[in-house]
Residue frames as a rotation matrix with the C-alpha (Angstrom) as fourth column:
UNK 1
-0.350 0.808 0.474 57.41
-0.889 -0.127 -0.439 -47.93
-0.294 -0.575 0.763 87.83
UNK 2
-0.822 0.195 -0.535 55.90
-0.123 0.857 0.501 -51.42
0.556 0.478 -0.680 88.12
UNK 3
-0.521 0.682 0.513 52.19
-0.839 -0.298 -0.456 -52.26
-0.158 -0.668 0.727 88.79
UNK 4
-0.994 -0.055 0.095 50.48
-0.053 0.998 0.025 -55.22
-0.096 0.020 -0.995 89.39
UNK 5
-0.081 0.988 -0.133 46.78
-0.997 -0.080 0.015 -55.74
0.004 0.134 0.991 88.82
UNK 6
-0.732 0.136 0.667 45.08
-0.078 0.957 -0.280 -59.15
-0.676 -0.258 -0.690 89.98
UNK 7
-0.349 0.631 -0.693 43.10
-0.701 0.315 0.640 -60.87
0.622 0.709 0.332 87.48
UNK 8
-0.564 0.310 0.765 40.03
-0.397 0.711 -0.581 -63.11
-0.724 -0.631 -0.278 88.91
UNK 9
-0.352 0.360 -0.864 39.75
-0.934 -0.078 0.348 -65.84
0.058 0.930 0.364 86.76
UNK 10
-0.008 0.895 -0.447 37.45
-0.592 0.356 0.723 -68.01
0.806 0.270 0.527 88.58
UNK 11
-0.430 -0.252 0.867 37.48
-0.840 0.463 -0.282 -70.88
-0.330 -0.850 -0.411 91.15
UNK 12
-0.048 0.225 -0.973 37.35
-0.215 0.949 0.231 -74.72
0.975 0.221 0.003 91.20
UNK 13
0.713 0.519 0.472 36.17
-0.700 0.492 0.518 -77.11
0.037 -0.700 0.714 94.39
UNK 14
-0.420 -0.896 -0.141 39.13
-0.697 0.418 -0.583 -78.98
0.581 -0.147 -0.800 96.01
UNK 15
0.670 0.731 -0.132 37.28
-0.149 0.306 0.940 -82.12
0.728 -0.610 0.314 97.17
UNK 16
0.720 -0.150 0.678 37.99
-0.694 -0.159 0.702 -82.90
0.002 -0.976 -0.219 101.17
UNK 17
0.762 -0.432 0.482 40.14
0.372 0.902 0.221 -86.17
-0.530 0.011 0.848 100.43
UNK 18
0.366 -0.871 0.328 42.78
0.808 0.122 -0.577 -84.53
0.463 0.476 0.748 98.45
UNK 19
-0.121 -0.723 0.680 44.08
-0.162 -0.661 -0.732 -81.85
0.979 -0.199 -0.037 100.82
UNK 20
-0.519 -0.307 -0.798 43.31
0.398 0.739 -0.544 -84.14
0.756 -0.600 -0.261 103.64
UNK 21
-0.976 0.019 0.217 40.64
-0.126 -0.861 -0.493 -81.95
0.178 -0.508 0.843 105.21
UNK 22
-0.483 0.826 0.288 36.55
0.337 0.480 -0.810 -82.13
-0.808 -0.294 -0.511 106.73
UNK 23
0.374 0.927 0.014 35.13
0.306 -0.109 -0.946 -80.54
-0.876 0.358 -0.324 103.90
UNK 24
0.257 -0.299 0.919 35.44
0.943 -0.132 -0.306 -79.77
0.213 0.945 0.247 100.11
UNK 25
-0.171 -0.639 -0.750 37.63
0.662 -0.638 0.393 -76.49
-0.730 -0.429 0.532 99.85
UNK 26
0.937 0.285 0.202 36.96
0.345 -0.660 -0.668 -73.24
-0.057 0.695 -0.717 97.34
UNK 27
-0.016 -0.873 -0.488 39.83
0.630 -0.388 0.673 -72.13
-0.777 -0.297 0.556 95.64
UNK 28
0.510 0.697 -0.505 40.32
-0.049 -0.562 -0.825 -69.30
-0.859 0.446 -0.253 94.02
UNK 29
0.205 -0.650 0.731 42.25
0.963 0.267 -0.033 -69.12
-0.173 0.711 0.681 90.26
UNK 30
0.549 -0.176 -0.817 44.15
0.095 -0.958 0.271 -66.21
-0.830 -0.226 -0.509 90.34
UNK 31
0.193 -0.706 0.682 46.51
0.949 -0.043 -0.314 -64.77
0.251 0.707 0.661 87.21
UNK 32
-0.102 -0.255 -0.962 48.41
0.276 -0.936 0.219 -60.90
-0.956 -0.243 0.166 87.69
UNK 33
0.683 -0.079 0.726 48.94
0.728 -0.008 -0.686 -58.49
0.060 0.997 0.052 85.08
UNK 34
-0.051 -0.936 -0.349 52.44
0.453 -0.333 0.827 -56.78
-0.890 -0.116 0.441 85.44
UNK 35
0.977 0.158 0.145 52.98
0.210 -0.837 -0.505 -53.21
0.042 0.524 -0.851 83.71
UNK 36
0.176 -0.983 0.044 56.57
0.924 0.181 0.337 -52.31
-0.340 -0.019 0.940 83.45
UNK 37
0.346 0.350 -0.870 58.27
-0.210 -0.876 -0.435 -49.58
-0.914 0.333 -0.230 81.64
UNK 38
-0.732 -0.293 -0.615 59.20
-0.646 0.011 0.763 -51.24
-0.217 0.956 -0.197 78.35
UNK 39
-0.756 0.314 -0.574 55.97
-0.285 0.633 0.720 -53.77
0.589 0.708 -0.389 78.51
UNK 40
0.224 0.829 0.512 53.03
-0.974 0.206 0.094 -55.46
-0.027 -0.520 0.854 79.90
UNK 41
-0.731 -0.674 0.107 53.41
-0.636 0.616 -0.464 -58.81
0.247 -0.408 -0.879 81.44
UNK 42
0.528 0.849 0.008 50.41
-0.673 0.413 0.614 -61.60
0.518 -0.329 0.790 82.05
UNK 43
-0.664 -0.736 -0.133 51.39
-0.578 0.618 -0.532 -64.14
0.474 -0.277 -0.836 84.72
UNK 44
-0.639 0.730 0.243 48.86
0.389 0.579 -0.717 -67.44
-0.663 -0.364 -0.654 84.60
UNK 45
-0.745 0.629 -0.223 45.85
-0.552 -0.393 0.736 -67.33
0.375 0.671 0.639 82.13
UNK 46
-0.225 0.838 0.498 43.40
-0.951 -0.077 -0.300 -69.12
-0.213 -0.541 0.814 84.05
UNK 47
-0.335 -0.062 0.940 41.85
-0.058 0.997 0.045 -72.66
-0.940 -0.039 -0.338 84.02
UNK 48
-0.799 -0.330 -0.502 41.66
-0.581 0.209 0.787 -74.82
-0.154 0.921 -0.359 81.08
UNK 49
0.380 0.772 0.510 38.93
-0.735 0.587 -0.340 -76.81
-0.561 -0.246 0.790 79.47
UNK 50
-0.049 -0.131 -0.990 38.99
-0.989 0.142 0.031 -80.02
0.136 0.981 -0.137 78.03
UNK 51
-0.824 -0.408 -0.394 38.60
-0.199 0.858 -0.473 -82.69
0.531 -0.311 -0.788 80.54
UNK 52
-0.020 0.998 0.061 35.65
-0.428 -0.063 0.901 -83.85
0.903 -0.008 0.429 81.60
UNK 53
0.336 0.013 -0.942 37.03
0.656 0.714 0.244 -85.88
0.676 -0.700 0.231 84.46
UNK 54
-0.761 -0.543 -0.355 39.04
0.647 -0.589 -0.485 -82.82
0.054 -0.599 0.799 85.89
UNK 55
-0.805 0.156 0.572 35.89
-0.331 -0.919 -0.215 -80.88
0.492 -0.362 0.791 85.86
UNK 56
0.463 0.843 -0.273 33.64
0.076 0.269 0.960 -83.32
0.883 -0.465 0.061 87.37
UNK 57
-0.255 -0.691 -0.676 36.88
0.830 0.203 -0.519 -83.85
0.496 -0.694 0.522 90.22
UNK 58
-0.684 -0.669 -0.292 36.73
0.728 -0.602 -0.326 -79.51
0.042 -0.436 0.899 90.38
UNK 59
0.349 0.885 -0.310 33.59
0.870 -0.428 -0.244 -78.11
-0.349 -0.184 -0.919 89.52
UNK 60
-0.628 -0.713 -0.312 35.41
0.724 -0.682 0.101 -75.25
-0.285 -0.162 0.945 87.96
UNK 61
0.473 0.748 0.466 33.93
0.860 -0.276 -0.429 -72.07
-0.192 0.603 -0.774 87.41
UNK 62
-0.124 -0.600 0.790 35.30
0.992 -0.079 0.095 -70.05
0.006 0.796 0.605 84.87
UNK 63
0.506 0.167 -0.846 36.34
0.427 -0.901 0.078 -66.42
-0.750 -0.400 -0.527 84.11
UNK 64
0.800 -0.320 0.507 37.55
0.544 0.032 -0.838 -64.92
0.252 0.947 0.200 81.09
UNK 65
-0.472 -0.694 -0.544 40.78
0.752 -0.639 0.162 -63.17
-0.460 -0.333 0.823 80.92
UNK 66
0.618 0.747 -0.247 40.03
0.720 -0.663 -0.203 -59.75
-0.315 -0.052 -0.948 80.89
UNK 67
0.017 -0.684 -0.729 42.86
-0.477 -0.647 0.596 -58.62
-0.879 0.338 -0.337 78.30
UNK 68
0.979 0.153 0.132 43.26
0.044 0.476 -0.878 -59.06
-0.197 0.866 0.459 74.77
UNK 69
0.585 -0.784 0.207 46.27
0.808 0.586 -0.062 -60.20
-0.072 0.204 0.976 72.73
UNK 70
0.145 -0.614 0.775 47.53
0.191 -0.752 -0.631 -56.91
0.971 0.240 0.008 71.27
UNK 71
0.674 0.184 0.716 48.03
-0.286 -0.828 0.483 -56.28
0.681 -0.530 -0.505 75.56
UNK 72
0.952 -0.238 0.194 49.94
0.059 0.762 0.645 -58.81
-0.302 -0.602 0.739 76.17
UNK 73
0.455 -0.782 -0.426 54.06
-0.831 -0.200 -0.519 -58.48
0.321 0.590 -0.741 75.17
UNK 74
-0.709 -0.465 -0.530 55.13
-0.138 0.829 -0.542 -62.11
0.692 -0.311 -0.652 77.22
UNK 75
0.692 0.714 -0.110 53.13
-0.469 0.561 0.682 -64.76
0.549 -0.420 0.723 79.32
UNK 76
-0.728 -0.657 -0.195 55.05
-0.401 0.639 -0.656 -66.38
0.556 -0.400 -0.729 81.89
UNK 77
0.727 0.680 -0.093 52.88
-0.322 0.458 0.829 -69.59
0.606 -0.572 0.552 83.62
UNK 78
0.536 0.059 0.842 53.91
-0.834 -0.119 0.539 -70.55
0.132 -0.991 -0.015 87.06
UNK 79
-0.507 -0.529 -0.681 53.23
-0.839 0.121 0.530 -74.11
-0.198 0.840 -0.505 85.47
UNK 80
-0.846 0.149 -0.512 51.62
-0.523 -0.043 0.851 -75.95
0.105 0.988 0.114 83.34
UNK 81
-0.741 0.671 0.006 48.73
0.366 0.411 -0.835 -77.48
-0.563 -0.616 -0.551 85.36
UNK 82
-0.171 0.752 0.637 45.20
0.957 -0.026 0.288 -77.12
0.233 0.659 -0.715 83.63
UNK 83
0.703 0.560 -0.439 44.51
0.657 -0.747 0.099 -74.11
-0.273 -0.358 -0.893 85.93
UNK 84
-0.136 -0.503 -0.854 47.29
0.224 -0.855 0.468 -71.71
-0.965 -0.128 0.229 85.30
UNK 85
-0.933 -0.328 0.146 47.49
0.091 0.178 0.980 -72.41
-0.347 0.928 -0.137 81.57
UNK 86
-0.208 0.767 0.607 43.81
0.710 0.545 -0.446 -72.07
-0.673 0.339 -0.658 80.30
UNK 87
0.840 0.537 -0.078 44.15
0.278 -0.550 -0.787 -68.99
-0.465 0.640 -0.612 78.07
UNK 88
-0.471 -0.869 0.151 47.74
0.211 0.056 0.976 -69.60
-0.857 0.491 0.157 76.72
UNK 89
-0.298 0.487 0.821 45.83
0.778 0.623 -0.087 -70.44
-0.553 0.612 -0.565 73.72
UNK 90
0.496 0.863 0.094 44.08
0.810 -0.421 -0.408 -67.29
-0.312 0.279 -0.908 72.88
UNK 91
0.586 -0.695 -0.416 47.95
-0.375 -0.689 0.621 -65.62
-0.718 -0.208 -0.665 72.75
UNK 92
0.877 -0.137 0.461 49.31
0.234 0.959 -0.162 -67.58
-0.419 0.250 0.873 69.99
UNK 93
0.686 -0.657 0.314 52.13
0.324 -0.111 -0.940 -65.21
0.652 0.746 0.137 68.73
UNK 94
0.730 -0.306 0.611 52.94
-0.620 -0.671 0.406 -64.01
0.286 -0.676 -0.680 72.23
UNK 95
-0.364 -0.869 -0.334 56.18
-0.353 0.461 -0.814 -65.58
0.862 -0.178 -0.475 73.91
UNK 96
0.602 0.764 0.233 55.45
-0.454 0.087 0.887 -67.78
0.657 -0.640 0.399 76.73
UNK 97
-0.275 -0.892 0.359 58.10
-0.862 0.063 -0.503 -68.09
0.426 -0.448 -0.786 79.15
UNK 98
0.855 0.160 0.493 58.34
-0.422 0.767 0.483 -71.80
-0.301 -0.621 0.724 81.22
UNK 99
-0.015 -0.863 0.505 61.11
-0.701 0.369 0.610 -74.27
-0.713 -0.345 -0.610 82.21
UNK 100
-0.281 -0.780 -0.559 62.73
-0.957 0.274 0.098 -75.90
0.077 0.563 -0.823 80.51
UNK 101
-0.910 -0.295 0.291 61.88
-0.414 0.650 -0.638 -78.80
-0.001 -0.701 -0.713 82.92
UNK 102
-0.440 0.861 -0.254 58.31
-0.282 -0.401 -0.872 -78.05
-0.853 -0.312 0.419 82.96
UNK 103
0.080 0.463 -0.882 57.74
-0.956 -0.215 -0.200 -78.26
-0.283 0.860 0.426 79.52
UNK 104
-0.214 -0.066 -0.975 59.11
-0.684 0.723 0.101 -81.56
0.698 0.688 -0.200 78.77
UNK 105
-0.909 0.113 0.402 57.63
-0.258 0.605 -0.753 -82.73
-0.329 -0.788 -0.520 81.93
UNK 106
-0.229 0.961 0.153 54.15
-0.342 0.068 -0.937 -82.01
-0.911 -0.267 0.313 80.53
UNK 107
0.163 0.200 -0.966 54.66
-0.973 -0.127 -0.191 -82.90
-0.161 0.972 0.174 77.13
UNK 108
-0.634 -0.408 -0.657 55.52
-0.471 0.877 -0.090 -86.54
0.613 0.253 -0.748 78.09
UNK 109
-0.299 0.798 -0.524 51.99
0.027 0.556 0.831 -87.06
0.954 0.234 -0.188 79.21
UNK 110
0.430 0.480 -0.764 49.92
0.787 0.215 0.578 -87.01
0.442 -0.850 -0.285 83.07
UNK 111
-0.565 -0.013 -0.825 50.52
0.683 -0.569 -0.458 -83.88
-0.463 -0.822 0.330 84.41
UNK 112
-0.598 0.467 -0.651 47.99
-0.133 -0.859 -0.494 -81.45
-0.790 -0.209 0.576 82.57
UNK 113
0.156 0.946 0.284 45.57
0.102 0.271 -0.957 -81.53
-0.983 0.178 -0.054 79.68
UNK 114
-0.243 -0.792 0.560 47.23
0.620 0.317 0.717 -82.35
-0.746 0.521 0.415 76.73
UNK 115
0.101 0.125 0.987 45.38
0.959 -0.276 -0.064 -80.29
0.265 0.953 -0.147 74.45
UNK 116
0.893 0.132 -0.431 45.99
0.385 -0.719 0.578 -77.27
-0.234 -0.682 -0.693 76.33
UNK 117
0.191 -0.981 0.040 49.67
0.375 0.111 0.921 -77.94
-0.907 -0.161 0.389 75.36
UNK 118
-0.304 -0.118 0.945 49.71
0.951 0.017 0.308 -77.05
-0.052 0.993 0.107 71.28
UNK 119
0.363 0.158 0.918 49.53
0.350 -0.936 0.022 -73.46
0.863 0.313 -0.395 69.09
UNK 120
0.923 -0.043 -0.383 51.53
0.189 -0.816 0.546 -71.92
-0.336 -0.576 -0.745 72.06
UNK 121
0.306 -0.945 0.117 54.88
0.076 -0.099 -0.992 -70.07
0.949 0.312 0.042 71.48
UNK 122
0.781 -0.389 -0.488 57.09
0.614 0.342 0.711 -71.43
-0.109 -0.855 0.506 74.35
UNK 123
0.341 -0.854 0.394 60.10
-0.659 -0.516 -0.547 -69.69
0.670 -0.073 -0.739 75.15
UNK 124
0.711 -0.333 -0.619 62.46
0.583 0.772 0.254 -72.49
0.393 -0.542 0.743 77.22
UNK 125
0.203 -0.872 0.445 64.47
-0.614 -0.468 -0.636 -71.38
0.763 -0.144 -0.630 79.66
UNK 126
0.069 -0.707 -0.704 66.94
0.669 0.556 -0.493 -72.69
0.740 -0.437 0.511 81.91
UNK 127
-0.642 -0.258 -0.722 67.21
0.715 -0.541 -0.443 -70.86
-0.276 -0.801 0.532 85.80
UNK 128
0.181 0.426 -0.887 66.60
0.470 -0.829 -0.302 -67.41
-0.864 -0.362 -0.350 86.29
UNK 129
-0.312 0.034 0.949 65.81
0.950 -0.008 0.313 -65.11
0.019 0.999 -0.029 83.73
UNK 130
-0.739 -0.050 -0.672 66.19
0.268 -0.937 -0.225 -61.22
-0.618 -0.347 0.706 83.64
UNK 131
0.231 0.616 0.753 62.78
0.957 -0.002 -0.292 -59.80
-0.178 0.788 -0.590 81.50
UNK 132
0.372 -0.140 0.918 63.34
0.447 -0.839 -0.310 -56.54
0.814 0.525 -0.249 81.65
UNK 133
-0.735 -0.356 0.577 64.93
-0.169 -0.727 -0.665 -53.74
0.656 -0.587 0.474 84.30
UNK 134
-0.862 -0.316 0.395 63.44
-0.454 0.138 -0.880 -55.10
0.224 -0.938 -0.263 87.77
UNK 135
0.451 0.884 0.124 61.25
-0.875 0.465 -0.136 -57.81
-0.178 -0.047 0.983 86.38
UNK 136
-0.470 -0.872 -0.137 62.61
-0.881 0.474 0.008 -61.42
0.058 0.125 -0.990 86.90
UNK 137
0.667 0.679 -0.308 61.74
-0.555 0.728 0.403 -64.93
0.498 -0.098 0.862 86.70
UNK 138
-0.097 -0.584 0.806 63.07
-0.995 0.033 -0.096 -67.40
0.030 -0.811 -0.584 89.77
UNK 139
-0.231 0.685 -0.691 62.66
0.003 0.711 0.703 -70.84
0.973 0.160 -0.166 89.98
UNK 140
-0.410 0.043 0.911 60.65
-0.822 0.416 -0.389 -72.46
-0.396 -0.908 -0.136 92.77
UNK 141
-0.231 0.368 -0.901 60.18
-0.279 0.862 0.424 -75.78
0.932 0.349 -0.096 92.41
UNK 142
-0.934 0.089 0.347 58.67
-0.266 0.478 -0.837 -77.58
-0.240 -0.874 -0.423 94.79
UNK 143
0.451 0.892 -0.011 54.51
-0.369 0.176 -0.913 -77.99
-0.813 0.415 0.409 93.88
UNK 144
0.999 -0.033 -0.008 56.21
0.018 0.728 -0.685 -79.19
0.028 0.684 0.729 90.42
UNK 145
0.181 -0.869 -0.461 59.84
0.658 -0.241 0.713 -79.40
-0.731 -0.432 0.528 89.92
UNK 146
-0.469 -0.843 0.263 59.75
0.881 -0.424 0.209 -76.67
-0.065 0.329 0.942 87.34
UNK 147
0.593 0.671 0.445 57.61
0.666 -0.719 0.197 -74.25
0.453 0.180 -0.873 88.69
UNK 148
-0.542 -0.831 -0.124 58.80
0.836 -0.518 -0.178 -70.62
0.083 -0.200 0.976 88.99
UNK 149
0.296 0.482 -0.825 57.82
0.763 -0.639 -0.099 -67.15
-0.574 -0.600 -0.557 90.37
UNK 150
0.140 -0.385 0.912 58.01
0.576 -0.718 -0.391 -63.88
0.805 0.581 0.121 88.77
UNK 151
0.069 -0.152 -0.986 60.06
0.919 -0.376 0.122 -61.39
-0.389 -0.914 0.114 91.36
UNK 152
0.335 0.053 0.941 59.44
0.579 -0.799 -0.162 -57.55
0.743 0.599 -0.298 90.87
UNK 153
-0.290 -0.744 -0.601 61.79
0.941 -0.109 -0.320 -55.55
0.173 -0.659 0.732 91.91
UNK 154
0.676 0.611 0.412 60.21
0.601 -0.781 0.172 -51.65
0.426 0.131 -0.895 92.98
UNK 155
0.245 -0.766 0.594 63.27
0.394 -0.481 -0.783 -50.50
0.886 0.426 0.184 94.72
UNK 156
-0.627 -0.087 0.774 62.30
-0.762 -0.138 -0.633 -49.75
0.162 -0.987 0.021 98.14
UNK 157
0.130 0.392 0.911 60.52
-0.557 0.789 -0.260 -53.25
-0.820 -0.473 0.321 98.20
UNK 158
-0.929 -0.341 -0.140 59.82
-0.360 0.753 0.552 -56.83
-0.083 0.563 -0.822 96.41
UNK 159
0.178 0.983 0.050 56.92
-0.965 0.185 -0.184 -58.05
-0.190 -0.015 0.982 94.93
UNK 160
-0.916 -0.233 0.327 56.98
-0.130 0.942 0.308 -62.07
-0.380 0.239 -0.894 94.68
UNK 161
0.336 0.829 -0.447 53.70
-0.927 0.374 -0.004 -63.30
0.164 0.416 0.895 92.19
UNK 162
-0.330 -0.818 0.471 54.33
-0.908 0.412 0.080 -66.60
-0.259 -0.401 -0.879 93.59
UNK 163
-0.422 0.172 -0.890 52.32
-0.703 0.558 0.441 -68.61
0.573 0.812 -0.114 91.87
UNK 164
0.863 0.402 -0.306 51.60
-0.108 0.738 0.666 -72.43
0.494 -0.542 0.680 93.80
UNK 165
-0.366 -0.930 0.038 55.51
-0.270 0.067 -0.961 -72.03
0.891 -0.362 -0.275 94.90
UNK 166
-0.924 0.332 -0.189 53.02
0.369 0.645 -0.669 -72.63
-0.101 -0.688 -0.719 98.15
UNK 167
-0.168 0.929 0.330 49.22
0.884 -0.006 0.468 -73.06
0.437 0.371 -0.820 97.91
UNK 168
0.082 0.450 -0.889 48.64
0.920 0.309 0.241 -70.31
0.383 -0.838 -0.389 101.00
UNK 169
0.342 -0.351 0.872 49.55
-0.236 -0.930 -0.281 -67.13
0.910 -0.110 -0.401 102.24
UNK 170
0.377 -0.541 0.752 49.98
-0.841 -0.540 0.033 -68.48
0.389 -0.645 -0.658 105.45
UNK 171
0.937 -0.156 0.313 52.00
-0.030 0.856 0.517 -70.92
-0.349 -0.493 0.797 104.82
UNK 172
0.703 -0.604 0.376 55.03
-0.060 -0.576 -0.815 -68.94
0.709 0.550 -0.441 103.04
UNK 173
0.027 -0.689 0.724 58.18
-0.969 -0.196 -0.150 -70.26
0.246 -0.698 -0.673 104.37
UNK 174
-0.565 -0.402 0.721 57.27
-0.758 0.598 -0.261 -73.39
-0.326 -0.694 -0.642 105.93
UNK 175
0.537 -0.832 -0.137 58.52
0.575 0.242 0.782 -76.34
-0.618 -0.498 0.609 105.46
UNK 176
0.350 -0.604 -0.716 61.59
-0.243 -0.797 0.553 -74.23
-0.905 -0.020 -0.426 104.49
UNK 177
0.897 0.270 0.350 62.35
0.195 0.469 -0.862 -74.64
-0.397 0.841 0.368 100.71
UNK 178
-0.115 -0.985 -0.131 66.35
0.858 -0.165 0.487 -73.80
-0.501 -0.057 0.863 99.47
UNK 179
-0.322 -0.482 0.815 65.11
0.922 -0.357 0.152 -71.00
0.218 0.800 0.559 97.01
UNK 180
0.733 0.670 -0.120 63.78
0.676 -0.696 0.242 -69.12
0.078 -0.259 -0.963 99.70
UNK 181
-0.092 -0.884 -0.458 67.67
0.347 -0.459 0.817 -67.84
-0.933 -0.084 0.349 100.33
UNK 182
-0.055 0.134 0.989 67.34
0.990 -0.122 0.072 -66.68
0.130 0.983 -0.126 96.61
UNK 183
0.186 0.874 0.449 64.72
0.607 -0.461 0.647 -64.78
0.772 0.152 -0.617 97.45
UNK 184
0.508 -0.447 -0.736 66.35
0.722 -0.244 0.647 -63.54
-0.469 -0.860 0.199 100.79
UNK 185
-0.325 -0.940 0.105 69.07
0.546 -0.096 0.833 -62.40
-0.772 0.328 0.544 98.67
UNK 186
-0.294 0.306 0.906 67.11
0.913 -0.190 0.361 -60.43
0.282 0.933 -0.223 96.01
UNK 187
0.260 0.472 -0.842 65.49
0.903 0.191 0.386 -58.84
0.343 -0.861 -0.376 98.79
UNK 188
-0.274 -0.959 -0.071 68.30
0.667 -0.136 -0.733 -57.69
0.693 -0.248 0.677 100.62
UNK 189
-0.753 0.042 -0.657 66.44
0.638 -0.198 -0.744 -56.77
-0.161 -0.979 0.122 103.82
UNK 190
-0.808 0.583 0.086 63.82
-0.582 -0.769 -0.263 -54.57
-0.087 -0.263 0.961 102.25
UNK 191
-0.339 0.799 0.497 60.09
-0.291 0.413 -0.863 -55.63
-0.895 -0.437 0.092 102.37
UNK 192
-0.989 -0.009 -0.146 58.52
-0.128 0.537 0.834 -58.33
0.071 0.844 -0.532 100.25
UNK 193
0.065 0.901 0.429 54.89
-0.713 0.342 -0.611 -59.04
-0.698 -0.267 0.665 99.46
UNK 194
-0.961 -0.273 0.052 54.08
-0.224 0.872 0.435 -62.10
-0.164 0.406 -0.899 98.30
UNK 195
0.141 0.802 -0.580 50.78
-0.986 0.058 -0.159 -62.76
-0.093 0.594 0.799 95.95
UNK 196
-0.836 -0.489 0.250 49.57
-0.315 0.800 0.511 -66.48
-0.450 0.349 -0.822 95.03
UNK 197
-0.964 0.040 -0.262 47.80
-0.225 0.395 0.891 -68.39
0.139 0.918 -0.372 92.71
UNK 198
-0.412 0.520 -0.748 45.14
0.536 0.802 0.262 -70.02
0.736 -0.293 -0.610 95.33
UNK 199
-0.213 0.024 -0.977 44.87
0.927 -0.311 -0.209 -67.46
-0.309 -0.950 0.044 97.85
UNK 200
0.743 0.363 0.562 43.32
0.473 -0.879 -0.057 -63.76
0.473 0.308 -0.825 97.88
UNK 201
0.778 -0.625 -0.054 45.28
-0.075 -0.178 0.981 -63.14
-0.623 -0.760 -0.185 101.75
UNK 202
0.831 -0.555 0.021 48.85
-0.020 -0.068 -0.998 -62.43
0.555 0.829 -0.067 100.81
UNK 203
0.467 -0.432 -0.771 52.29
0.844 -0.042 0.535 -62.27
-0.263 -0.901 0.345 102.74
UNK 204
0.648 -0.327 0.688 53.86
-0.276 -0.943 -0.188 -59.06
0.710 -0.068 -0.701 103.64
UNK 205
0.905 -0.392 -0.164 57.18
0.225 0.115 0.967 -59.19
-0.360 -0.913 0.192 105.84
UNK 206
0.023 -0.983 -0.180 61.47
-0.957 -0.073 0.279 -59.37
-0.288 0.166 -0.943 105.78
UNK 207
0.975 0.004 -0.223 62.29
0.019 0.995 0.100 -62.92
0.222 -0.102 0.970 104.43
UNK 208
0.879 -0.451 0.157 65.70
0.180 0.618 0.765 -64.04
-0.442 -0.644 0.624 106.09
UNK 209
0.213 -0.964 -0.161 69.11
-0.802 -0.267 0.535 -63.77
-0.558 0.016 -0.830 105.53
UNK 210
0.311 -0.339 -0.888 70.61
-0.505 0.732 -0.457 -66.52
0.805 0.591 0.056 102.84
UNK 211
0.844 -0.319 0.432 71.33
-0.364 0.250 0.897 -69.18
-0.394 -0.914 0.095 105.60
């Protein structure tokens, strides 16, 4: 048995000029918590502080995670942007799963709020990565080039926690991305929903055959 529980842990103000649109944009900041049967799972801890310029840019307003440490057995972030990462911190013995790629992207400076980045216990990995009995991490790169999804597997469906893999719900899919065939292929024809990061709306559907 695997159960998901959405965590709302605030929203920030996307101004109109950076997603090319007529008007500033509300997003929300979403994180899951994933039950299992050998653990509890957090995926995303919510936005970070420490930048005054990124919250004058976002206006964020904040939510606390609503779990403590002793509830947590592994953290996997999406990646490492200010918003996904903002309560790594408060987990400091917990394992925090992220690429390989990811990490030493953000540790070599402009892509997230450096102090955010210390007192966490990383776990590096490389590809996919089995946590436990039909709980997986996937990459999807594409929003960074080592961001990655956590895919739960329930047996007569798929749950995809997809993170920013795309900002939208209804935009899932398109423009077409190579690890959607992964995901096809995990699948294997039964229904998938598909949770993100930015978005309450979700997708629900069949995702292709591997082309």
């Amino acid at each position: 048995m695997i159960s998901t529980t959405c965590l709302d842990l605030g929203y920030f103000t996307r101004p109109a000029a950076e997603w090319g649109g007529p008007y500033d944009r509300r997003e929300p900041a979403l994180g899951y918590l994933v039950r299992h049967a050998t653990g509890t799972v957090l995926f995303d801890t919510g936005m970070g502080e420490g930048s005054p310029e990124a919250d004058a840019h976002y206006r964020p307003v904040r939510r606390a995670l609503p779990v403590e440490p002793g509830d947590v057995d592994v953290i996997v972030n999406s990646h490492l942007h200010f918003d996904h990462i903002g309560g790594n911190q408060l987990f400091p013995g917990t394992p925090v799963l992220v690429q390989r790629t990811e990490l030493a992207t953000a540790r070599a400076g402009d892509h997230t709020i450096d102090t955010l980045l210390p007192g966490v216990s990383y776990q590096e990995i490389d590809g996919e990565y089995a946590l436990a009995h039909g709980v997986r991490v996937v990459p999807t790169p594409g929003h960074t080039e080592g961001h990655q999804s956590l895919v739960l597997d329930h047996g007569d469906r798929m749950t995809v926690l997809a993170g920013q893999a795309y900002d939208f719900a209804h935009e899932f899919g398109t423009p077409y991305r190579p690890w959607l065939d992964r995901l096809g292929e995990l699948a294997a024809g039964r229904p998938v929903r598909v949770l993100f990061a930015h978005d309450h709306d979700l997708w629900e559907g069949t995702l292709p055959a591997p082309r």
